[in-house]
C-alpha positions in Angstrom: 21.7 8.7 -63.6 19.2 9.1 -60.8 21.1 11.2 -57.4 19.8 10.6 -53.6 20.0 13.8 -52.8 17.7 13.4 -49.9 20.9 11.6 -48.5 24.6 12.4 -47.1 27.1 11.8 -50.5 25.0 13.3 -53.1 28.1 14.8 -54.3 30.4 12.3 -53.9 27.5 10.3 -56.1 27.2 13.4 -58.9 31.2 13.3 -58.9 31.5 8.8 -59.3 28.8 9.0 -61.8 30.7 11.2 -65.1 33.5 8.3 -64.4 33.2 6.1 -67.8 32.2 3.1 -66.5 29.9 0.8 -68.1 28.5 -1.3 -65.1 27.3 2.8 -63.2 25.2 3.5 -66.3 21.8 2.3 -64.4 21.3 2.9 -61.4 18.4 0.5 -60.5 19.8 -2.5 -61.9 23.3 -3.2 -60.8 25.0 -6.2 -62.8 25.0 -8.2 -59.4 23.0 -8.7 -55.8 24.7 -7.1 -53.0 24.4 -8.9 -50.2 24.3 -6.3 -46.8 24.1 -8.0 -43.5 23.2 -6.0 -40.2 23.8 -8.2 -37.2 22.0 -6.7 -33.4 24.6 -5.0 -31.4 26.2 -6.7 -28.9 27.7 -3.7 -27.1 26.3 -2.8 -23.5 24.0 0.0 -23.7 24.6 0.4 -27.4 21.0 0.9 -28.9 21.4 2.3 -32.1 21.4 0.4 -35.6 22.8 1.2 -38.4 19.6 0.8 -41.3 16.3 1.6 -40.8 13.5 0.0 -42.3 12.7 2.7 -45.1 16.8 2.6 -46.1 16.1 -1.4 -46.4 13.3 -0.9 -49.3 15.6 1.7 -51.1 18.4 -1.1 -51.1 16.0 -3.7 -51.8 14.6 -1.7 -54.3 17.7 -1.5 -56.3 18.1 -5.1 -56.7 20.1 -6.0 -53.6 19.6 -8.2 -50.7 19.7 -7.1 -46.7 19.8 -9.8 -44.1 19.1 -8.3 -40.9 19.5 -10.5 -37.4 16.5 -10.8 -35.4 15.8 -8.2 -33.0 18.4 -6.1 -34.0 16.2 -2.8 -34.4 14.5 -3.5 -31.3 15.7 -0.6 -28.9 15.4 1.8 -32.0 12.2 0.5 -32.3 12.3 -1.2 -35.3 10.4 -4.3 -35.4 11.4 -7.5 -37.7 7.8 -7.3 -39.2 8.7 -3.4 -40.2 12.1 -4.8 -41.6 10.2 -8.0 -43.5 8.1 -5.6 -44.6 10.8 -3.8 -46.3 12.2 -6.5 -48.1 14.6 -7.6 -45.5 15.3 -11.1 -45.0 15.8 -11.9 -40.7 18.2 -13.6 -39.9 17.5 -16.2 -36.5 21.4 -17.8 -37.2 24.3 -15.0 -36.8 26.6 -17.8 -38.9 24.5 -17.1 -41.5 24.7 -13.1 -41.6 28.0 -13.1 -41.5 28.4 -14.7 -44.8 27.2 -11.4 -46.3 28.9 -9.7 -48.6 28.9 -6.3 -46.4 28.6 -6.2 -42.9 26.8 -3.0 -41.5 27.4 -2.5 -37.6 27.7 1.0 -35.2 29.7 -0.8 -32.9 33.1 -2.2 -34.3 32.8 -6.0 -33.9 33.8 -8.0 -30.8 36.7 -11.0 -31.3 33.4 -12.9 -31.4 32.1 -11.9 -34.3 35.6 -11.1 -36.3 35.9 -15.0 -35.7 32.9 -15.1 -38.6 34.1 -13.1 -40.9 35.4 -14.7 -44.2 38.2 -13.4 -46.2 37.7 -10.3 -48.8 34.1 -9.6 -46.9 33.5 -5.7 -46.2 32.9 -4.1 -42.7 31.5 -0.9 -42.2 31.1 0.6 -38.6 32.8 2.6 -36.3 36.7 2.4 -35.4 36.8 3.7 -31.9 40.5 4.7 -32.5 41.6 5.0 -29.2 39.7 2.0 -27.8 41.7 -0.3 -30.2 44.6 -2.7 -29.1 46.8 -4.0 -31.3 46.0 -8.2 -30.8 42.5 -6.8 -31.9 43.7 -5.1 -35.4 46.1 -7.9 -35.8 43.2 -10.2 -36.0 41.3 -8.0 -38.5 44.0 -8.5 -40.5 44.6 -12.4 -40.2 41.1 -12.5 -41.6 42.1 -10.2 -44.7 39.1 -8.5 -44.7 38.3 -5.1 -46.1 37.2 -2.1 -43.2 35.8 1.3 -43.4 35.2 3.4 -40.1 32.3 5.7 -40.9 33.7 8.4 -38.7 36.5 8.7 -41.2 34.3 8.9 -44.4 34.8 12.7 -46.2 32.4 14.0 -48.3 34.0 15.9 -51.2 33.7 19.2 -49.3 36.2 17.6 -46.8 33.4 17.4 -44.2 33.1 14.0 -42.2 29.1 13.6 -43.0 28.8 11.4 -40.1 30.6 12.9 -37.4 28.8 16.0 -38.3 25.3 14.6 -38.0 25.9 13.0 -34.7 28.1 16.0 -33.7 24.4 18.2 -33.9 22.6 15.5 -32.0 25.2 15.0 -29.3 25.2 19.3 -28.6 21.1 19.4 -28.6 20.9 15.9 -26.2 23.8 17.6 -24.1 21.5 20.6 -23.3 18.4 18.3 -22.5 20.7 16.1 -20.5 21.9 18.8 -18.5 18.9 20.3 -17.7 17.4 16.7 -16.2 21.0 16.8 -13.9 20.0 20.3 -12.6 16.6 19.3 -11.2 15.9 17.4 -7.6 15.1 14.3 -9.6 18.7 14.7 -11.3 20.3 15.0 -8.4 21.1 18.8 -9.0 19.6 21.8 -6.8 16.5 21.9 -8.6 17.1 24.7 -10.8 15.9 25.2 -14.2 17.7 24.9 -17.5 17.6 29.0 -19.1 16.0 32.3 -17.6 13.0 33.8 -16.6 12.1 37.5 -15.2 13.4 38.4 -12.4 15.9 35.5 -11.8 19.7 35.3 -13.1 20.1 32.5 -16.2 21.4 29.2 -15.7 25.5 30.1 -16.8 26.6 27.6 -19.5 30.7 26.9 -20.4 31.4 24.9 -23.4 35.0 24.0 -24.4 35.2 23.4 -27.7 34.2 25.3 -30.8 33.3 22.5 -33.2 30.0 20.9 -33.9 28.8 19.5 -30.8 29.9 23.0 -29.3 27.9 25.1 -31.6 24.8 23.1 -31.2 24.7 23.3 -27.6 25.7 27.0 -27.7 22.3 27.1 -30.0 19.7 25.1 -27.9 21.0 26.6 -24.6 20.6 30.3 -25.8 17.1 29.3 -27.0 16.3 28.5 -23.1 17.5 32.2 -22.6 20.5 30.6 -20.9 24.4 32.9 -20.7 26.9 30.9 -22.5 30.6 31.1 -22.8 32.9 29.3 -25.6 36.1 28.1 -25.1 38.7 26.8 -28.1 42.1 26.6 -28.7 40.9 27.6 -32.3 40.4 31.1 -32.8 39.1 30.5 -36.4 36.6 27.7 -35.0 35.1 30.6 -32.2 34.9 32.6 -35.3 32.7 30.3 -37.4 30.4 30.0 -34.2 29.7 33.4 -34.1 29.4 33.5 -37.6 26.7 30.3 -37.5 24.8 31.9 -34.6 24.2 34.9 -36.0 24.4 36.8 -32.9 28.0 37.7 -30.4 28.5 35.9 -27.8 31.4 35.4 -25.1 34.0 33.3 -26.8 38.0 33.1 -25.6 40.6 31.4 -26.4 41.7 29.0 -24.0 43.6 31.3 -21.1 44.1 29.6 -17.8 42.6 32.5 -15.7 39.8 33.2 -18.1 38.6 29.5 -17.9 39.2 29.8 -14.3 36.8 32.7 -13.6 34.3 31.0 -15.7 34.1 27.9 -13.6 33.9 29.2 -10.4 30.8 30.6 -11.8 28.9 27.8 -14.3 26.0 26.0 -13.3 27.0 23.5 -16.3 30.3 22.9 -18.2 30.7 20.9 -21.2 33.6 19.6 -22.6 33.3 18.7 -26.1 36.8 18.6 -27.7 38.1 15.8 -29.9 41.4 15.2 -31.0 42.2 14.4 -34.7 44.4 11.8 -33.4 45.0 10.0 -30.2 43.3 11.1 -26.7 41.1 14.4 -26.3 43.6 17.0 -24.4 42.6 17.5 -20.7 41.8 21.1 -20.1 40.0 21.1 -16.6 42.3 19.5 -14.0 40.9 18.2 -11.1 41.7 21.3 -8.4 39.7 23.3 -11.0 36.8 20.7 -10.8 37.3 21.9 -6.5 36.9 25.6 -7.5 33.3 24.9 -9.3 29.8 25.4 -7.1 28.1 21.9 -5.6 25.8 20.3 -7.4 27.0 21.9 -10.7 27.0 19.7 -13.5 30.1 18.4 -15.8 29.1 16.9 -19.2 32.5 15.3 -20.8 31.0 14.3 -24.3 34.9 14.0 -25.0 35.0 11.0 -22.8 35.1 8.3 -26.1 38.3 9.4 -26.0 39.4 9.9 -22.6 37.6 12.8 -21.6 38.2 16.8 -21.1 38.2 16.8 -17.6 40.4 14.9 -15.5 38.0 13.8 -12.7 35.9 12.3 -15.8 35.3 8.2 -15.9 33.5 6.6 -18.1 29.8 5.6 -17.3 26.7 4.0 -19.1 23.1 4.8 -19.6 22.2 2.5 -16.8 24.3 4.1 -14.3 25.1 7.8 -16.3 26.3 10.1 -13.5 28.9 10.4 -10.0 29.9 12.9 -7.6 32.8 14.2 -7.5 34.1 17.1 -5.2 30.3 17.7 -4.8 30.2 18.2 -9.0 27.9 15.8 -11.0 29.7 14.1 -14.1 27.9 13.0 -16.8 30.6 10.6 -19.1 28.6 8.1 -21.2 31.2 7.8 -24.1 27.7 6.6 -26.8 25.6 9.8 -25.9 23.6 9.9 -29.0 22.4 6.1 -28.2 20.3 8.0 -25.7 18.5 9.0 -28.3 19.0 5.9 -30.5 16.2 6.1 -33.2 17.3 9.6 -34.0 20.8 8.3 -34.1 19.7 5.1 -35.8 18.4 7.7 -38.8 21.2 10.0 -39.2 23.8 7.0 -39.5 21.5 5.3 -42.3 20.4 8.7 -44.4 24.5 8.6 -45.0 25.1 4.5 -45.0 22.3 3.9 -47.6 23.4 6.0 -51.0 27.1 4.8 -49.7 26.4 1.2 -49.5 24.5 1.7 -53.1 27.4 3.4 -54.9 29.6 -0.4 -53.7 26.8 -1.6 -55.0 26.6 -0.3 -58.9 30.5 -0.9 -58.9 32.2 -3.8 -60.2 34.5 -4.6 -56.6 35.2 -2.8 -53.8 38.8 -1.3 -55.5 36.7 -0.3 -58.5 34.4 1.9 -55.8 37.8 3.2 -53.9 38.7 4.7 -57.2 35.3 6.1 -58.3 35.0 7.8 -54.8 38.6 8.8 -53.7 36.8 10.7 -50.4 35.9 7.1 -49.1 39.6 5.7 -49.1 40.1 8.2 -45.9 38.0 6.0 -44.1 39.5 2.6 -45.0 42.3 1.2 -42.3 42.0 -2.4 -43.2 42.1 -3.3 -47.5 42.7 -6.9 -48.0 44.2 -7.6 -44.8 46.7 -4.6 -44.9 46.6 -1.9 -42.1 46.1 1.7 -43.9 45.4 4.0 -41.4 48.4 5.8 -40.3 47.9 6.9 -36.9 46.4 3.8 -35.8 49.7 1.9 -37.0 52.1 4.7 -36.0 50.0 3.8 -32.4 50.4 0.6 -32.2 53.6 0.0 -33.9 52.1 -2.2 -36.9 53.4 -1.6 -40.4 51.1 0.8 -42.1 50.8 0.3 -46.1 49.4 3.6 -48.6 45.9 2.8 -49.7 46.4 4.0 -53.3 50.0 1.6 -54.0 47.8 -0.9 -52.8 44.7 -0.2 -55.4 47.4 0.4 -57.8 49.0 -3.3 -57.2 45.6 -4.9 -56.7 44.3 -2.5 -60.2 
């Protein structure tokens, strides 16, 4: 059996493939066309797409069919004649991509769109958690379709591939970002990003230890810039130390401490996420008072309701405010900044996933192959499965695996 190993799930590929199961036993010619619909983002500001051209000849390639909705590469870059060119068939009539078999989005669908979905169809895209109300789950449901939030997929390490790989973009982007904000033409004091000779370095505060943390922590000490980590996690300051190969300041998360290093920063960065629910605040707004004018606040937290409490959310038109003489920077789609960077790292992981759905016989033959996937399901069949998202919104939430079981 032939592995992507060029792509996110490798394993989980290597692990589906010793199951004994006749219709996985050739890879490049599945018992049945896949039909993979991409429609162009509807979302203000949202740029990204979720397959690029050379992830649309690989499908293509093994025997399945990718419909993709004119234009919808376009701010990536992506032309229709670089899509066509793959193999891709574009779509001018969004009825008719919506008849797909598997829908492929970055953005979760408006009510719009839902309204063309047909029953036992498969979304992929983002859930947004926090941004969902319950009218809009309940009509996910009415329309019994089946829904994976890529955010949610595990790969069998545990790791969320996705998260991960937009994590490390979102930490570098934040870095580049925040040096534009310090310059005249920001709206800063016109001071540069780092340190040279003679002159102190620009003083950095990051709260949160995770991925987005460490790679911000990385870029910024490559511009010769002081940097101090905050995290409630004493384990996650740990691994950054360990990653970075070099000690830096790191401290848990002590009032005074974060205080002092305020007062002081030139940038602060709040990049915290909550496995559940809204980010914690950790700056309140009379410590936003205590920071230097013109410093800059990045709240890459703000998806889901931000660090800081002075943060509200903005757009790449309009990305920044002032607030108690401290710019904020709270675009909640950072990474669509840089969308055909983005547009790759979600499609190196979506591809070998949206092959494995296709060598398997249905969608519940796939959730049992790959049991790391079923963490990102929250709609099968019409029945809610996530169980935060249901304990939010007070809808009845039903376990994924009676439901394969029943449906076996």
């Amino acid at each position: 059996m032939a592995e992507h190993s060029s792509f996110g799930f490798s394993d989980l590929a290597r692990q589906a493939s010793l199951q004994p199961k006749e219709a996985l036993l050739e890879v490049n010619f599945p018992h049945k066309t896949l039909y993979i619909g991409v429609p162009k983002e509807t979302t203000l500001q949202e740029h990204r797409i979720s397959l690029t051209p050379s992830s649309v000849q690989q499908l293509v390639n093994n025997g399945n069919e990718v419909w993709i909705e004119t234009n919808a590469g376009k701010q990536a870059n992506f032309t229709d004649k670089e899509y066509s060119e793959a193999g891709a068939k574009i779509c001018y009539d969004k009825n008719e991509l919506y008849k797909a078999d598997v829908i492929v989005k970055v953005e979760p669908p408006t009510l719009e769109e839902l309204a063309l979905f047909n029953p036992d169809k498969l979304l992929i895209s983002a859930l947004q958690h926090g941004a969902k109300s319950e009218p809009y789950i309940r009509a996910m449901m009415q329309k019994k379709i089946n829904a994976i939030a890529f955010e949610y997929l595990k790969d069998v390490d545990g790791i969320y591939p996705i998260i991960r790989s937009l994590s490390e973009i979102a930490g570098i982007t934040a870095i580049s970002i925040a040096s534009d904000l310090l310059s005249i033409s920001g709206g800063g004091k016109g001071e540069m990003l780092g340190g040279v000779s003679g002159i102190p370095p620009t003083e950095i505060v990051i709260i949160g230890a995770g991925t987005v943390g460490e790679y911000a922590a990385k870029v910024a000490i490559g511009k010769g810039a002081t940097v101090k980590v905050f995290d409630h996690s004493l384990a996650k300051l740990r691994r950054l130390q360990s990653n970075l190969g070099q000690g830096i300041f790191t401290s848990l998360i002590h009032p005074k401490i974060l205080q002092k290093a305020l007062i002081s920063a030139d940038v602060v960065i709040g990049c915290i996420r909550s496995e559940e629910g809204r980010s914690p605040v950790i700056v309140h707004e009379e410590l936003v008072t205590l920071m230097k004018p013109a410093s800059v606040i990045l709240d890459i937290s703000i998806d889901q309701g931000g660090v800081f409490e002075t943060s509200e959310i903005t757009s790449h038109a309009k990305p920044t405010f002032v607030k108690h003489g401290v710019i904020h920077y709270c675009v909640p789609n950072i990474t669509s900044n840089v969308c055909r960077t983005a547009s790759y790292a979600l499609s190196n992981i979506l591809t070998p996933l949206l092959l494995r759905i296709a060598e398997s016989k249905n969608f519940a033959d796939f959730l049992y192959a790959n049991p790391e996937v079923r963490n990102g399901v929250y709609i099968y069949r019409g029945n809610l499965t996530h169980k935060h998202l249901g304990k939010r919104l007070s809808i009845y939430q039903k376990d994924i695996d009676l439901l394969l079981a029943t449906h076996a």
